[in-house]
C-alpha positions in Angstrom: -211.2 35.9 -35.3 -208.0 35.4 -33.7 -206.6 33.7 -36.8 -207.5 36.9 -38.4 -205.6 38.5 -35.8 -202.1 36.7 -36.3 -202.4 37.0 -40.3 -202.2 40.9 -39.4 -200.2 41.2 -36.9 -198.0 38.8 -39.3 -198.6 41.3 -42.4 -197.9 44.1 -40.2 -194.7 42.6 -38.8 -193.8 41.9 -42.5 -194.7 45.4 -43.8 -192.3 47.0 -40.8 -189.2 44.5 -42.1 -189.8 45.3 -45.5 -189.7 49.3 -44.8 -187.0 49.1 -42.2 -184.7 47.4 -45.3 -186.1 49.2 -47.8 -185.6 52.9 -45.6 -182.0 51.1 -45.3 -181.7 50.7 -48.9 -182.3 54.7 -49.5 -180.0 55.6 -46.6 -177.6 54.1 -48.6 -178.5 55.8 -52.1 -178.4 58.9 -49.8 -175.1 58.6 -48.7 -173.7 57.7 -51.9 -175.2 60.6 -53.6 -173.7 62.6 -50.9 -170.0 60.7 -51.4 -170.1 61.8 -55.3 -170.9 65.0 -54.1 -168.0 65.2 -52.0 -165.8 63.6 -54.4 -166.5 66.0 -56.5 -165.7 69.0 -54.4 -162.5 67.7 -53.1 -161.6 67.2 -57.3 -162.4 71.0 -57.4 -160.7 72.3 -53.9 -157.5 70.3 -54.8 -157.7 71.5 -58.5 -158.5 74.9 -56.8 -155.2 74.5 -54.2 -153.1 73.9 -56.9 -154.3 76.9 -58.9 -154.2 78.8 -56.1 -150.1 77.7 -55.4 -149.7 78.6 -59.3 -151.2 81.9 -59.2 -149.2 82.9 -56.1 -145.9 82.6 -57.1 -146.7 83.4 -60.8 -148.2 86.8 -59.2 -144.9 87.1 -56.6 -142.7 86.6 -59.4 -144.5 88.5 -62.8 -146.6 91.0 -60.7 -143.5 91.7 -58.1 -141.4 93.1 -60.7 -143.9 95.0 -63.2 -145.9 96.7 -60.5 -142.3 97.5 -58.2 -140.9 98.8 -61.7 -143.5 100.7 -62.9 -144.5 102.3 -58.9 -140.7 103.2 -58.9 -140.7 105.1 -61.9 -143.7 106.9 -60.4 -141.5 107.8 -58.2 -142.3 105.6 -55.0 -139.5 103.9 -53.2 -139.4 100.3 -53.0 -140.8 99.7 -49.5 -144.1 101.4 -50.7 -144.1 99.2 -53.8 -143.6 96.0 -52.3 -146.2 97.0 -50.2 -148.8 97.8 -53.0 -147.9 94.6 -54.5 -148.5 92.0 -51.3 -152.0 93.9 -50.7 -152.9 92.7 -54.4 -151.9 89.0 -53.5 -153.6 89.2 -49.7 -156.9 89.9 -51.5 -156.2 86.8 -53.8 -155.7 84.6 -50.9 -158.9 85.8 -49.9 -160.8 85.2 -52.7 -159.9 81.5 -52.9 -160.2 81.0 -49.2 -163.8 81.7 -49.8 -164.4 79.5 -52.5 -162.8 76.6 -50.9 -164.9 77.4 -47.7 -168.4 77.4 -50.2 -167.3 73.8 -51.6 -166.2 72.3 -48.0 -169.9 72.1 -46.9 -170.5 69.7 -49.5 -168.2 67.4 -47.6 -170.2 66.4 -44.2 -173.4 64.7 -45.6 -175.9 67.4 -44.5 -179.4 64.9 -45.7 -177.8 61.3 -44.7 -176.8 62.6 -40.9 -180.4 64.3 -41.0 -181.8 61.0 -41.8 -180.0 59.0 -39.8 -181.2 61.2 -37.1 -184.9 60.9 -37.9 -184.4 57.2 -38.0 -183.0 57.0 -34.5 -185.7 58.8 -33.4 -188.3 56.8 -35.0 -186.3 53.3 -33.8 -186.5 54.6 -30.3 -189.7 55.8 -30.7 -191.1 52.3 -30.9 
């Protein structure tokens, strides 16, 4: 009987290395899922910044001058017109600023801090 005893305390002992390694293995898969998911959004927000730089100055310099020419012949004076012109860019910024903000979260590794969590909890559990 007690032979039978240390063969399962033995294959229980075994079974907890093998699914401590192997729940090590997945953290890892986890976290590298999560790292091509982040490399993939900070491709897009520095694609995205660099858009972003582009369409600002192409909309100072192309938008500037057609909207200021057209609003003075309208008969507004320039102050108003300039003033029409950096309310269209402010909402741009703010456009962007929001989709960068939507593809930072992929950045922090939401599931593998989750699990890492859980498995501290289970570690100190026992």
């Amino acid at each position: 009987m007690e032979e039978k005893n240390k063969v399962s305390i033995l294959k229980l002992a075994m079974d907890i290395f093998q699914n401590f390694f192997k729940l090590l293995g997945d953290l890892r898969k986890l976290a590298n899922l999560e790292a091509q998911l982040a490399r993939k959004s900070l491709v897009k927000i520095i694609i995205l910044s660099f858009f972003l730089a582009t369409i600002f100055t192409a909309t100072w310099l192309c938008i500037l001058g057609l909207i200021v020419a057209t609003l003075m012949a309208y008969g507004f004076n320039l102050i108003t017109a300039i003033s029409i012109v950096t309310l269209i860019n402010i909402f741009i910024i703010a456009v962007s600023v929001i989709c960068i903000l939507k593809l930072k979260n992929d950045l922090s590794f939401h599931a593998t801090r989750r699990q890492l969590k859980h498995t501290q909890t289970l570690i100190k559990g026992h």
